[in-house]
Wavefront OBJ file of the C-alpha trace (Angstrom):
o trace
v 17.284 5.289 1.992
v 15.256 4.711 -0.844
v 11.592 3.784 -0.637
v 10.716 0.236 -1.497
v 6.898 0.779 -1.942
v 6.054 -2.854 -3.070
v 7.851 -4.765 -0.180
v 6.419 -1.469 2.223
v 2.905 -2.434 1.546
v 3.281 -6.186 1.640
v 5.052 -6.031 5.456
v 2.112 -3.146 6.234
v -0.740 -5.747 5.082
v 1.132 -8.706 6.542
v 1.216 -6.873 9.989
v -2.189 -5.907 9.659
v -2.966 -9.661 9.407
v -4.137 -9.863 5.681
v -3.389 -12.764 3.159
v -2.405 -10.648 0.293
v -0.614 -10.440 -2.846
v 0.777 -7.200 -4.420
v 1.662 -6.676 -7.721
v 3.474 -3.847 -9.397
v 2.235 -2.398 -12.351
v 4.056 0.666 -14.649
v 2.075 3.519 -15.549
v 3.247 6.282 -17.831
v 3.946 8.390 -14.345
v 4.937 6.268 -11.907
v 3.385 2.696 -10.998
v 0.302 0.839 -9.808
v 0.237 -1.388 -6.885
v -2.350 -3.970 -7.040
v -3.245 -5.527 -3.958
v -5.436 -8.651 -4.115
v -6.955 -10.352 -0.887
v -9.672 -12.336 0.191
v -10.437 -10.181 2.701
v -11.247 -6.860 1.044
v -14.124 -5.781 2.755
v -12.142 -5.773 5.725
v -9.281 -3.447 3.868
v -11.271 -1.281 2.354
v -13.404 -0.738 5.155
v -17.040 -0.152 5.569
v -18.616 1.185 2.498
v -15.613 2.162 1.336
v -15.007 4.871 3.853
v -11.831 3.739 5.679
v -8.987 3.442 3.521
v -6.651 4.456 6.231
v -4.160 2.115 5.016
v -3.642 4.513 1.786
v -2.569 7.370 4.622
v -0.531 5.422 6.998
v 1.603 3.517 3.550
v 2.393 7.007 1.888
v 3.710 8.629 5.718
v 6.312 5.340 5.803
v 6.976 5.811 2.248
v 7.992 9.211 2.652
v 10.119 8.230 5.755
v 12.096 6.054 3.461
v 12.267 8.488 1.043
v 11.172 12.157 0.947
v 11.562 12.490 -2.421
v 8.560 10.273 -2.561
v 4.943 12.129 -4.022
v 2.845 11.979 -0.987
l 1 2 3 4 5 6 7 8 9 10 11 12 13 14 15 16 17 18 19 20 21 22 23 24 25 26 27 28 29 30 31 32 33 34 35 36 37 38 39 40 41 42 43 44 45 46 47 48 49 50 51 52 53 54 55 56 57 58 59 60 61 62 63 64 65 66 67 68 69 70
């Protein structure tokens, strides 16, 4: 199955309860994913040190696909 990282991140944030949009940017090596919220104290975490969403996104990415950079 081939990893859908756009729709993956908007059903992660929607299950985490954020109002969010994602949008997909192409870079030279791959894309960006841009998430936008309201709420991005809360994603980011507390001074920036909690970005566990960044860890648990990439481990179902690479579950779809393992051909998927980690």
């Amino acid at each position: 199955m081939s990893a859908q990282p756009k729709a993956t991140l908007e059903k992660l944030l929607q299950l985490l309860g954020f109002e969010a949009t994602v949008e997909e940017q192409p870079l030279e090596d791959g894309f960006l994913l841009d998430v936008k919220t309201e709420d991005s104290g809360r994603l980011i975490g507390r001074q920036g040190q909690t970005f566990l969403i960044c860890n648990t996104y990439n481990r179902l990415l690479f579950q779809q696909d393992q051909s998927c950079p980690r």
